[in-house]
KOLFIDREN-889948 format. One record per residue (C-alpha): residue number from 1; x, y, z; residue in one letter. Coordinates in nm, 3 decimals. Layout:
REM residues N
> NUM; X; Y; Z; A
...
***
This chain:
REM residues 122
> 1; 13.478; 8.258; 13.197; X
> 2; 13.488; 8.437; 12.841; X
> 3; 13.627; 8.775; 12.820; X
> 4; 13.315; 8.880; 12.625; X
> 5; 13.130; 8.777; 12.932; X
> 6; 13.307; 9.009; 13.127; X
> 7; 13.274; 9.306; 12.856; X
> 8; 12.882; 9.243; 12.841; X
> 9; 12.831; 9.316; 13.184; X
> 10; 13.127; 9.396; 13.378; X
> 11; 12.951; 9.600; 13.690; X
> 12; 12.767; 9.253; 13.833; X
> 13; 13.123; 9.091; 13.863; X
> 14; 13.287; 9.385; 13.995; X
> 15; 13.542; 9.318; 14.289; X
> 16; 13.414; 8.970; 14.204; X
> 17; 13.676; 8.685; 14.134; X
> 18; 13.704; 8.574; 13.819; X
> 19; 13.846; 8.344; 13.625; X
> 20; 13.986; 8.387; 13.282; X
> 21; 14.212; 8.161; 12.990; X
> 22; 14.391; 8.253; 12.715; X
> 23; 14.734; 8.385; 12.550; X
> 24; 14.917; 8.650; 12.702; X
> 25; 14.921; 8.892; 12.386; X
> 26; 15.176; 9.171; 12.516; X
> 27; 15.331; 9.270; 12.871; X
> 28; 15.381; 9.642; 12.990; X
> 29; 15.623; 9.770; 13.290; X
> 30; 15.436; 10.086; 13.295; X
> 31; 15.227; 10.242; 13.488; X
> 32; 15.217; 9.952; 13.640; X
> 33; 15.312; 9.589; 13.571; X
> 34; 14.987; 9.436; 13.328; X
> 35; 14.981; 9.241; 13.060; X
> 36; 14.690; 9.150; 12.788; X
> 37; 14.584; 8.846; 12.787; X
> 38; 14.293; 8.722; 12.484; X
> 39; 14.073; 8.459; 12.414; X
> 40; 13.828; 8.349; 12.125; X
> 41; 13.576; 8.644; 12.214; X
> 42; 13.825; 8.953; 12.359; X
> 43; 14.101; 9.085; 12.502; X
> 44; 14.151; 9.265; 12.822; X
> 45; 14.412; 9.352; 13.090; X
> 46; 14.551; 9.179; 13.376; X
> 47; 14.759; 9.343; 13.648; X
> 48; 15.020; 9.189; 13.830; X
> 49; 15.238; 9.183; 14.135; X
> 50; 15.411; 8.912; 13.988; X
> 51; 15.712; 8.829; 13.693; X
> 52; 15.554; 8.896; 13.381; X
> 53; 15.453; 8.600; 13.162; X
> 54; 15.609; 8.574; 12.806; X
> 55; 15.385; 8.703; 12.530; X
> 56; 15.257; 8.363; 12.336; X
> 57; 15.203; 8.182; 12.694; X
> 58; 14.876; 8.010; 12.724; X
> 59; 14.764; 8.112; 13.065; X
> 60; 14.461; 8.093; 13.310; X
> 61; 14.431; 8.407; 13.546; X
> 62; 14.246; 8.420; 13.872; X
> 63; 14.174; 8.741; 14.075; X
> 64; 13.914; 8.989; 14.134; X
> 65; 13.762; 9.218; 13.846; X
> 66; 13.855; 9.566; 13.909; X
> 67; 13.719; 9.856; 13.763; X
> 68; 13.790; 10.205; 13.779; X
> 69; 14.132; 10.452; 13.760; X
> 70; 14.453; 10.225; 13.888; X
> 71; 14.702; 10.426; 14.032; X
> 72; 14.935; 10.632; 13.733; X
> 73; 14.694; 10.581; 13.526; X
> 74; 14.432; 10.865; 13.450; X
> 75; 14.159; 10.651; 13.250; X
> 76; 13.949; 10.419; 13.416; X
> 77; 13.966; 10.032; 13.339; X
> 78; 13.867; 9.719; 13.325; X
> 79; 14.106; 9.434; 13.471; X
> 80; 14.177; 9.149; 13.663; X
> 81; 14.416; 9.195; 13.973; X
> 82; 14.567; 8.844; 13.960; X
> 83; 14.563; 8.682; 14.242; X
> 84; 14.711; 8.325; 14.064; X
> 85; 14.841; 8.202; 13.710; X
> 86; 14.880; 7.850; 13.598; X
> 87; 15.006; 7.781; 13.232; X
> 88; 14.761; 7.582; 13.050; X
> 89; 14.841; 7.329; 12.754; X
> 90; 14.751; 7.469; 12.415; X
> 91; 14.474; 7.267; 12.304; X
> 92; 14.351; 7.198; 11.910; X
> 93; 14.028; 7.259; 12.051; X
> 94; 14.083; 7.623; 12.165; X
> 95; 14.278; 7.722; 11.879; X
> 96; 14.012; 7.611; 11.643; X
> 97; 13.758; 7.870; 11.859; X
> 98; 14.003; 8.099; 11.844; X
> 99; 14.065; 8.081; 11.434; X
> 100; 13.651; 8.084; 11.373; X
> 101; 13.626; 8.380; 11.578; X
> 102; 13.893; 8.585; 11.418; X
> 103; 13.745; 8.470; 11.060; X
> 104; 13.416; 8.615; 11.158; X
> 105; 13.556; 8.902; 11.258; X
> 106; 13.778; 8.963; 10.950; X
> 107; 13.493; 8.877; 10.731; X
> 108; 13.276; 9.125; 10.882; X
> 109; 13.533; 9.396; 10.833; X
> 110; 13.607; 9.313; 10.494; X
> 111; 13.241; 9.284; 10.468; X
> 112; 13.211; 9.649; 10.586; X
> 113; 13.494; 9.788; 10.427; X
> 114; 13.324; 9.682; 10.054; X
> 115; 13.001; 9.825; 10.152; X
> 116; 13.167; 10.194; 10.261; X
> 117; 13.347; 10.200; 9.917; X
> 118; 13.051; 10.129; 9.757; X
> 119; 12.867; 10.394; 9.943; X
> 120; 13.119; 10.674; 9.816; X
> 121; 13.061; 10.598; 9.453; X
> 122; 12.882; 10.857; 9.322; X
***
């Protein structure tokens, strides 16, 4: 499942498993033990009970979507309490998704960036 799938409606999945793949971005110890994990459309968290995977790893996560306030935290979240991990091969395939989305993105910013200076000149 794509993260963005998960951000565009994240209440029908609750307590839900869910599957999701990608590369482990960064890895916290606190409040808790998480880590982010992204793929061509988003990033989100993933909690764990586990040893922290090494930022770079290409990953797949299983567990159930949780959402609300974890415990030290005082902001409610989105995550995924993993339940299992399996380290995935890096394919050409995913890192070309992963390159076009990021060039849309940037492009858009860049895009919107020239348009706000634009909009200041008097």
């Amino acid at each position: 499942m794509l993260i963005s799938q998960l951000n565009a409606d994240p209440l029908r999945r609750k307590d839900k498993n869910v599957t999701v793949a990608g590369v482990v971005r960064a890895t916290y110890q606190t409040p808790f033990a998480f880590f982010t994990i992204e793929d061509a459309t988003g990033t989100m968290f993933c909690r764990t009970n586990a040893e922290l995977p090494l930022p770079g790893a290409h990953i797949k996560v299983d567990g159930k979507l949780f959402i609300g306030v974890p415990e030290g935290c005082s902001l409610p979240l989105m995550l995924v309490d993993e339940k299992t991990r399996s380290y995935v091969a890096h394919t050409n395939a995913l890192r070309s998704q992963w390159l076009r989305v990021r060039n849309q993105k940037l492009a858009r910013d860049r895009s919107l960036k020239t348009r706000a200076k634009f909009s200041e000149l008097p």
